[in-house]
MIPA-788747 format. One line per field, with one value per residue: residue in one letter; residue number from 1; x, y, z of N, C-alpha, C in turn. Coordinates in Angstrom, 1 decimal. Atoms other than C-alpha are relative to their C-alpha. Example, Ala and Ser with C-alpha at 12.3 -4.5 7.8 and 13.67 -1.06 7.14 Angstrom:
r: (a;s)
k: (1;2)
n_c1: (0.9;-0.9)
n_c2: (-1.2;-1.1)
n_c3: (0.0;0.0)
ca_c1: (12.3;13.7)
ca_c2: (-4.5;-1.1)
ca_c3: (7.8;7.1)
c_c1: (0.9;-0.8)
c_c2: (1.2;1.1)
c_c3: (0.0;0.8)
***
This chain:
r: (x;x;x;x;x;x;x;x;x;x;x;x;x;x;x;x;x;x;x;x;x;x;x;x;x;x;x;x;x;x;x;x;x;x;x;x;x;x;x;x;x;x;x;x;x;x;x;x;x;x;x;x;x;x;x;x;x;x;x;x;x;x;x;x;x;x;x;x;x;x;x;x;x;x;x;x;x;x;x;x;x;x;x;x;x;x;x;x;x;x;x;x;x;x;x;x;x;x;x;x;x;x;x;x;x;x;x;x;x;x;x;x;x;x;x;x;x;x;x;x;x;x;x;x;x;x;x;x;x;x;x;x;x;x;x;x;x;x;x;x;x;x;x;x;x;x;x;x;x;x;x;x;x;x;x;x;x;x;x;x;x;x;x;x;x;x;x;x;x;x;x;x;x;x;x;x;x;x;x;x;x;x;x;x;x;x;x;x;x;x;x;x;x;x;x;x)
k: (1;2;3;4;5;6;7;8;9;10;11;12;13;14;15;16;17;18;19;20;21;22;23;24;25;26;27;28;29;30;31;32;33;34;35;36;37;38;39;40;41;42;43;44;45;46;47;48;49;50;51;52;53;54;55;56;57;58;59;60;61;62;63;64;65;66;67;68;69;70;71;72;73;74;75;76;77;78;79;80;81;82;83;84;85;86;87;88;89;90;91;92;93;94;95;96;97;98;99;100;101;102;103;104;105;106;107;108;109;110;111;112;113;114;115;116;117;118;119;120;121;122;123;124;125;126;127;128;129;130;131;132;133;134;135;136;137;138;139;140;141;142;143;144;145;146;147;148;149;150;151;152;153;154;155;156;157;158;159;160;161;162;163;164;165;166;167;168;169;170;171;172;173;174;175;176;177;178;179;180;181;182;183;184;185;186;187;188;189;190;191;192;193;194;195;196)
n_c1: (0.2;-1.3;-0.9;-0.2;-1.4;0.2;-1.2;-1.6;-1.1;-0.7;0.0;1.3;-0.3;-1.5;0.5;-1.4;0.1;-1.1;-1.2;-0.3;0.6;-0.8;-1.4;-0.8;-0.2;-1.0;-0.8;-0.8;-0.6;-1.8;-0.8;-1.2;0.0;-0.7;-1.1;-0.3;1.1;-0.4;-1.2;0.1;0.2;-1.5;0.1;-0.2;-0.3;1.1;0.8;-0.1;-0.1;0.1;-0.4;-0.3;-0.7;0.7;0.3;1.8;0.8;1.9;0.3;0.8;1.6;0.7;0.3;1.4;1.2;0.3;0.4;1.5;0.0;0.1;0.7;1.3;0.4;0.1;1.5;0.6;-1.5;0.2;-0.5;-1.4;-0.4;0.9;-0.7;-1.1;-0.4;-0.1;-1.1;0.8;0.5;-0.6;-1.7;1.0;-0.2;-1.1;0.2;0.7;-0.3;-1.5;1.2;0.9;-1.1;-0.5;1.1;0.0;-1.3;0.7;1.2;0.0;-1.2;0.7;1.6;1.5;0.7;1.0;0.9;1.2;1.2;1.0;1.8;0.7;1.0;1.6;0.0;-1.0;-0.7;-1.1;-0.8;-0.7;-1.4;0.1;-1.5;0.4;-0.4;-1.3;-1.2;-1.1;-0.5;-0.9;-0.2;-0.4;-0.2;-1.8;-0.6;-0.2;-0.7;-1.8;-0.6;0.5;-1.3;-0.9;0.6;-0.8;0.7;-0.9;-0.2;-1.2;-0.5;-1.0;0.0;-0.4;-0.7;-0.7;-1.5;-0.6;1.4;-0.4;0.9;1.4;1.5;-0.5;1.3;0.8;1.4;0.2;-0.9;0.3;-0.8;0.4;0.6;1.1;0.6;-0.4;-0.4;-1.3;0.0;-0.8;-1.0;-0.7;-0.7;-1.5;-0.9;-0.8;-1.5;-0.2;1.2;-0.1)
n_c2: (0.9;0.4;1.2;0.3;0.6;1.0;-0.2;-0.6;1.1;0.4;-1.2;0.4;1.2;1.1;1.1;0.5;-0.3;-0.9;0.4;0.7;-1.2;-0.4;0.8;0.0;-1.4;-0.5;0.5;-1.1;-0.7;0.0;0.2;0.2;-0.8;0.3;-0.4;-1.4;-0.9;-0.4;-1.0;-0.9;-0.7;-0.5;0.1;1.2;-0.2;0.3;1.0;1.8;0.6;1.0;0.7;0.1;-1.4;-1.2;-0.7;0.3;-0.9;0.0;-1.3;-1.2;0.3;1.0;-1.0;-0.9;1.2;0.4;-0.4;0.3;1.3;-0.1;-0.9;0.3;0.8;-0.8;0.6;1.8;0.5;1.2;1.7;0.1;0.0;-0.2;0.0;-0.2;-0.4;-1.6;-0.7;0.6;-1.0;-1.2;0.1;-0.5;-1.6;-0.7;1.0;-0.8;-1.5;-0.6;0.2;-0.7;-0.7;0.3;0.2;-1.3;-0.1;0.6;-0.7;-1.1;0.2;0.2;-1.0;1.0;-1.4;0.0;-0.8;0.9;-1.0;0.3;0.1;-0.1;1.0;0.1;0.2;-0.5;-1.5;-0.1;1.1;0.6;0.0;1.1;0.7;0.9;-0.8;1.1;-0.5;0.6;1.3;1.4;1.2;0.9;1.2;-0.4;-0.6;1.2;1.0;-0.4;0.5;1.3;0.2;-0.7;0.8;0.6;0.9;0.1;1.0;0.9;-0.2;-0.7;-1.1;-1.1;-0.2;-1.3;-0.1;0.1;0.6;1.0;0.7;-0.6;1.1;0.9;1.4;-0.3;-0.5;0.1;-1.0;-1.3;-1.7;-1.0;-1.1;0.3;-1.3;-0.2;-1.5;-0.4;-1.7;-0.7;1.2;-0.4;1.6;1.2;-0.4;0.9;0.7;1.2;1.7;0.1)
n_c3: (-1.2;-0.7;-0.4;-1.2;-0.4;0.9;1.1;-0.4;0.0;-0.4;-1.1;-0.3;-1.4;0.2;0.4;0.7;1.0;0.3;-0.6;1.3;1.2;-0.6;0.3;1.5;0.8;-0.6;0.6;0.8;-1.4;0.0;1.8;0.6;1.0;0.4;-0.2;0.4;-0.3;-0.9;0.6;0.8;-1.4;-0.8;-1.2;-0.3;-1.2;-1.1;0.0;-0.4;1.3;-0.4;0.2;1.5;0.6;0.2;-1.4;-0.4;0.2;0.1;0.3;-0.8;0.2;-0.5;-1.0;-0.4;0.1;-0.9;-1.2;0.2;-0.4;-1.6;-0.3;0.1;-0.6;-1.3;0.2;-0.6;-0.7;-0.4;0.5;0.8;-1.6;-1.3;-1.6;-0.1;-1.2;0.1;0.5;1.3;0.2;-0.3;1.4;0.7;0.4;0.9;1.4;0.9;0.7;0.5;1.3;0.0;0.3;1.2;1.0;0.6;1.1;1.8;0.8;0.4;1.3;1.6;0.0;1.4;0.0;0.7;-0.7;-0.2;-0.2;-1.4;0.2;-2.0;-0.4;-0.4;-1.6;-0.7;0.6;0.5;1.6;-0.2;0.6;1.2;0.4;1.2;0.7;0.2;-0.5;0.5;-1.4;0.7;0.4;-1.2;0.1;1.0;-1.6;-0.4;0.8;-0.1;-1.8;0.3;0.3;-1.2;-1.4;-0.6;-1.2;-1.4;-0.6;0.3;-1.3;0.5;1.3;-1.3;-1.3;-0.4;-0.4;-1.6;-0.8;0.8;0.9;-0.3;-0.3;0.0;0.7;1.2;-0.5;-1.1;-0.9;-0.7;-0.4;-1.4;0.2;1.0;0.5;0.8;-0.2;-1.2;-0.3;0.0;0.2;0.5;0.6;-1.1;0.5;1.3;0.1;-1.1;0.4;1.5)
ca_c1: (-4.7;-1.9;0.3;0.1;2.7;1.3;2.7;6.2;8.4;11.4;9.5;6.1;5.8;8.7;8.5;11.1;9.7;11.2;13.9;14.7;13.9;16.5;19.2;19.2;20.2;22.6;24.7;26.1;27.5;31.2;33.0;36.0;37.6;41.0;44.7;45.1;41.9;43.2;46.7;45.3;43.3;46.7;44.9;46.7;48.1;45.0;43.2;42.2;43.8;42.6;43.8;43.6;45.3;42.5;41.0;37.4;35.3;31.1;30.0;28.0;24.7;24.5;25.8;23.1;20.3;21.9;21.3;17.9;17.8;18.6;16.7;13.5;14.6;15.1;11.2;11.2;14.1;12.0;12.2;15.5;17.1;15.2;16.6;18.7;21.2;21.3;24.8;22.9;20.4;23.0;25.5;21.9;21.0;24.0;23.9;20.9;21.9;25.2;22.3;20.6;23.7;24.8;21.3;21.3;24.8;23.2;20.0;21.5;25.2;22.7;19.4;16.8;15.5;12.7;9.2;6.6;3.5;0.7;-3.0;-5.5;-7.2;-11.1;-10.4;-7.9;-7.1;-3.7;-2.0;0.0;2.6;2.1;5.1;3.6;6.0;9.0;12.2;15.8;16.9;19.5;19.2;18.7;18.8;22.3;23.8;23.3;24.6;28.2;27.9;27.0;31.1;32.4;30.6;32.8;31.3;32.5;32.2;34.6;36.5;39.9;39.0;39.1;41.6;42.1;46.1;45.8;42.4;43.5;40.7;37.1;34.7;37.0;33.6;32.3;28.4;28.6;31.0;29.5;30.6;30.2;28.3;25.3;24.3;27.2;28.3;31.9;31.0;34.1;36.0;39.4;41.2;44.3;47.2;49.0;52.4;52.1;49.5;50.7)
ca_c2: (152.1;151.9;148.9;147.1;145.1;142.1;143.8;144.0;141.3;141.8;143.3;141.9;139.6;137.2;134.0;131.5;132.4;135.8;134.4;132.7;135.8;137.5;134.8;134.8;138.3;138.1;135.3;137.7;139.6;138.7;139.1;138.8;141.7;141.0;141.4;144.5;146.3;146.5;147.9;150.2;151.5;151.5;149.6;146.1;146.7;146.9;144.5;140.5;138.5;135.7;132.1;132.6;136.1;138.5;140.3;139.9;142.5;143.6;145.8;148.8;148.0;144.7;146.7;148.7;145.3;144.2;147.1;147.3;143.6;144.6;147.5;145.4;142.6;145.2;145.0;141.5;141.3;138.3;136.2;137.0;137.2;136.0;136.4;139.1;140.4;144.2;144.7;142.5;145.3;148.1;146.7;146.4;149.9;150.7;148.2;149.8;153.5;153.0;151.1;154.0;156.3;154.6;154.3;158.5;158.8;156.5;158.3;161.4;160.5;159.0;161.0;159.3;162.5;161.1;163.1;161.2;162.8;163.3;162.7;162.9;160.1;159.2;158.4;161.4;165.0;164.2;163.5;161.1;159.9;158.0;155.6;154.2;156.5;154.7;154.8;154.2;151.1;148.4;145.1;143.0;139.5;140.8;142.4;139.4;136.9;139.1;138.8;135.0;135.1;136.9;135.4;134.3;131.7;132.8;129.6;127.8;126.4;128.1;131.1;133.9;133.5;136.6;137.5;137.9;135.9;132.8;130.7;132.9;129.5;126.9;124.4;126.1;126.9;124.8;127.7;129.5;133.0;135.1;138.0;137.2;140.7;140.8;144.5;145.7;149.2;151.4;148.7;149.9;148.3;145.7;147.4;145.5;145.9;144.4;141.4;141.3)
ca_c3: (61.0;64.1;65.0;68.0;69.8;67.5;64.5;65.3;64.1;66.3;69.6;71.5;74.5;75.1;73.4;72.0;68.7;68.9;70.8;67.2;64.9;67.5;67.3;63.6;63.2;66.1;64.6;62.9;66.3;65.9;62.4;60.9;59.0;57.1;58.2;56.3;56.8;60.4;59.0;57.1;60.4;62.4;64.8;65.0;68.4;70.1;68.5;68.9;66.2;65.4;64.9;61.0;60.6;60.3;63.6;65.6;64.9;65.2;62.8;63.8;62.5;63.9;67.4;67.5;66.2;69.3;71.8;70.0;71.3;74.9;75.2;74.2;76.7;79.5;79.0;80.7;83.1;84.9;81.7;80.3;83.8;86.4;90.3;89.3;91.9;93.0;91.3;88.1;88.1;88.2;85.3;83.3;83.4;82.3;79.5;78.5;78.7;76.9;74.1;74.6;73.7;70.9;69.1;69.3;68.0;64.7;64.5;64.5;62.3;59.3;60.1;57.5;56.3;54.9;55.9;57.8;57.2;59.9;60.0;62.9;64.4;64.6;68.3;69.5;69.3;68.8;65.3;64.8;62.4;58.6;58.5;55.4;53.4;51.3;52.7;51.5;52.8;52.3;50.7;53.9;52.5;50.2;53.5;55.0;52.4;53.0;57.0;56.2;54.9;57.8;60.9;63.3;66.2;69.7;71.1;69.1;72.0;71.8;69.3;72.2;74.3;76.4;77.0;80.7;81.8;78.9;77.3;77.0;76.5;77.1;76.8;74.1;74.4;77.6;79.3;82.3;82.3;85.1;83.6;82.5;81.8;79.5;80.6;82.4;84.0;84.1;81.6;80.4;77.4;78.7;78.3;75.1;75.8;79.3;77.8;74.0)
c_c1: (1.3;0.2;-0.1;0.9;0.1;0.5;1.0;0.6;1.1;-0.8;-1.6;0.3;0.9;-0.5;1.2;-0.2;0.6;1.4;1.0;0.4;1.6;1.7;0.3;0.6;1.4;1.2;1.2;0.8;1.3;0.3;1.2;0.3;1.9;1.0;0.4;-0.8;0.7;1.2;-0.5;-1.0;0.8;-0.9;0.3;0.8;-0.8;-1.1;0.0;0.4;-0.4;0.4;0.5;0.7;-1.0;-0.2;-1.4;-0.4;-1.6;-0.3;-1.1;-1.3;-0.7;0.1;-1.2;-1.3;0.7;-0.4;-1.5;-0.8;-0.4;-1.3;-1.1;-0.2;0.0;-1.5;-0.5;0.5;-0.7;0.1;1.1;0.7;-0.3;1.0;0.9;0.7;0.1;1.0;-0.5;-0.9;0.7;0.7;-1.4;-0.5;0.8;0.1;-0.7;0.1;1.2;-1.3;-0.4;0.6;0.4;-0.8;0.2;1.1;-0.6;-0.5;0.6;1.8;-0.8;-0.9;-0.8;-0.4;-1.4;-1.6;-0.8;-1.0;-0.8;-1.0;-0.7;-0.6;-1.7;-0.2;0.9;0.4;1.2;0.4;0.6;0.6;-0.4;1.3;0.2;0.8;1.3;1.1;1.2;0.8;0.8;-0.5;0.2;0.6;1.9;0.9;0.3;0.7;1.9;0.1;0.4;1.7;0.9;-0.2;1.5;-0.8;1.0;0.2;0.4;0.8;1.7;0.4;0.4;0.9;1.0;1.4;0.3;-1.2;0.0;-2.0;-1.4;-1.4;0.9;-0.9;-0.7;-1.6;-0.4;0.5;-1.4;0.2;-0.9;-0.8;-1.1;-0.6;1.1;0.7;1.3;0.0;1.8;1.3;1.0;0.7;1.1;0.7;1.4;1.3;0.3;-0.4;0.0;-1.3)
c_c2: (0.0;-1.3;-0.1;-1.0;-1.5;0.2;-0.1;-1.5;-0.5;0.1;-1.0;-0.7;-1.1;-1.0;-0.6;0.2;1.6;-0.3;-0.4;1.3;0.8;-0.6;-0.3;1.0;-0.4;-1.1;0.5;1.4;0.0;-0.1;0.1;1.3;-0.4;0.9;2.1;1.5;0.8;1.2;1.2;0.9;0.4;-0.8;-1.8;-0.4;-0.3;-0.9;-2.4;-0.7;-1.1;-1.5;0.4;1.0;0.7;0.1;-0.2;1.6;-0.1;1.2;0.6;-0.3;-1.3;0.4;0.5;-0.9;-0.7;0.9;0.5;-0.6;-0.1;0.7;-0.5;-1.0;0.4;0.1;-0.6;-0.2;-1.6;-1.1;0.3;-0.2;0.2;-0.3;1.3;0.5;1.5;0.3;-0.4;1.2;1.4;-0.1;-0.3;1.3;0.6;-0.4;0.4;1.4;-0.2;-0.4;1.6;1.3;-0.4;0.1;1.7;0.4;-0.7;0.6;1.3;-0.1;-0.6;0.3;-0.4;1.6;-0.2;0.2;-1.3;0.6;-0.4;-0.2;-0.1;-1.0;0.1;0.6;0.8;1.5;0.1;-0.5;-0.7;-0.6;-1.2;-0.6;-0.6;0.3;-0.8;0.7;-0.9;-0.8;-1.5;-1.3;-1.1;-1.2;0.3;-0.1;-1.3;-1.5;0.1;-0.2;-1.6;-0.4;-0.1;-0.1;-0.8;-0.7;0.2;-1.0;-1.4;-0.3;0.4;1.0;0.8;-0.7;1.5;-0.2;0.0;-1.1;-1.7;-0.3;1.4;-1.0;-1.0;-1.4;0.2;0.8;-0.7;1.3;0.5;0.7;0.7;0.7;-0.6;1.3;0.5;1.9;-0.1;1.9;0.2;-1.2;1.2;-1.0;-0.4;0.9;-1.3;0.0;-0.6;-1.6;-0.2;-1.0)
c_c3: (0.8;-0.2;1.2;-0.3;-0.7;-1.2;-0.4;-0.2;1.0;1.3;0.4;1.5;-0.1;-0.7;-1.3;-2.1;-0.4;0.2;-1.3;-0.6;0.6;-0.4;-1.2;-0.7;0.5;0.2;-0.2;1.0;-0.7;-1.8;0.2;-0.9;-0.4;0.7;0.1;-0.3;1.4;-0.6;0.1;1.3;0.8;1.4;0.3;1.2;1.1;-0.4;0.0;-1.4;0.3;-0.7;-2.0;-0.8;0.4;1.7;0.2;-0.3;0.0;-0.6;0.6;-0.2;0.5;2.0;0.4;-0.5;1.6;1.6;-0.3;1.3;1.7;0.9;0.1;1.4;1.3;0.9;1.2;0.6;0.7;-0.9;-0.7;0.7;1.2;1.2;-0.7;1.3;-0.3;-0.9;-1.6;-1.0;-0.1;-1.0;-1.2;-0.5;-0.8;-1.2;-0.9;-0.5;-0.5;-1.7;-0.4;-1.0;-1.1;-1.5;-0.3;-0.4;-1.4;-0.1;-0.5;-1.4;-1.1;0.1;-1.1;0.2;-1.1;1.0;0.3;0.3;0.8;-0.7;1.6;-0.1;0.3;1.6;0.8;-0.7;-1.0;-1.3;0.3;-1.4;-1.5;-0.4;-1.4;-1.4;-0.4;0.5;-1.2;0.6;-1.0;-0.6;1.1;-0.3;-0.6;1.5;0.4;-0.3;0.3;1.6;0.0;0.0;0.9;1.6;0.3;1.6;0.7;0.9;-0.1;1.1;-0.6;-0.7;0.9;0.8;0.6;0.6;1.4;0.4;-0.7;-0.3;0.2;-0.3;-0.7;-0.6;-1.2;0.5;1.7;1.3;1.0;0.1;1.3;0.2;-1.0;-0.9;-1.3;-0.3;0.9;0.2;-0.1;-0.7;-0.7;-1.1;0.5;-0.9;-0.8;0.4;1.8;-0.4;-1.7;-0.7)
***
């Protein structure tokens, strides 16, 4: 039997009930990874420290659960961002094809090589695909118990503060930010030894 868009846990018609399902993954957006992790990458020059020692960080797989995220809500731009403006819709796009970009860099750097055998349909020439096949797959609830440690809330007021631009949600969750779309086309990183 297929799946329709009723199936689908993260994905269907909008509704603050996914909107939930969504925002409990994406909690877990900003992390924390220790002092000496950084070190040991060489990369504590260019990164955000923060108040307690260690550095901000988003690991990759919640990255890519959030350009999932976007890509689904690109979908719906009237209810996720209704009015937008021409330039709104242009830093979108882009939002989505960098998503887009990053998802086929994953598929193809860990390639699941596990077979999905076919079968033909009652109703259709075409075959089509038996997903029903076990896969090898993480310990979501575990996984999550260790993000759970390393979650960092961006709208602690005073956690971000960018070196040239100062506070990044001075009000906390009240803040209005500019960018709602959450994209900077052609962004470069701040050069550190002007903005330590």
């Amino acid at each position: 039997m297929t799946e329709t868009s009723k199936d689908y846990g993260l994905v269907g018609q909008p509704s603050e009930e996914l909107d939930r399902k969504w925002s409990s993954i994406m909690q877990y957006f900003y992390a924390e990874i220790p002092k000496e992790y950084m070190e040991k990458l060489g990369r504590t020059q260019e990164g955000i420290r923060l108040p307690n020692g260690n550095y901000l960080a988003n690991y990759a797989f919640i990255h890519q659960l959030h350009c999932l995220k976007r890509l689904y809500q690109s979908y719906f731009p009237d209810y996720y961002w209704p009015d937008m403006t021409e330039e709104e819709t242009e830093l979108q796009h882009e939002h989505s094809l960098h998503c887009l970009q990053m998802l086929v860099e994953q598929v193809m750097c860990k390639a699941d090589e596990t077979p999905l055998t076919m079968y033909w349909f009652n109703e259709s020439i075409l075959p089509g695909g038996n997903r029903t096949i076990a896969h090898e797959c993480v310990n979501w609830d575990r996984l999550l118990e260790g993000m759970e440690k390393n979650k960092v809330d961006p709208f602690t007021p005073g956690l971000l503060v960018h070196p040239k631009f100062g506070p990044v949600l001075p009000n906390g969750r009240q803040t209005q930010l500019d960018n709602r779309i959450g994209y900077v086309k052609h962004a470069t990183p701040l050069d550190r030894t002007q903005w330590p």
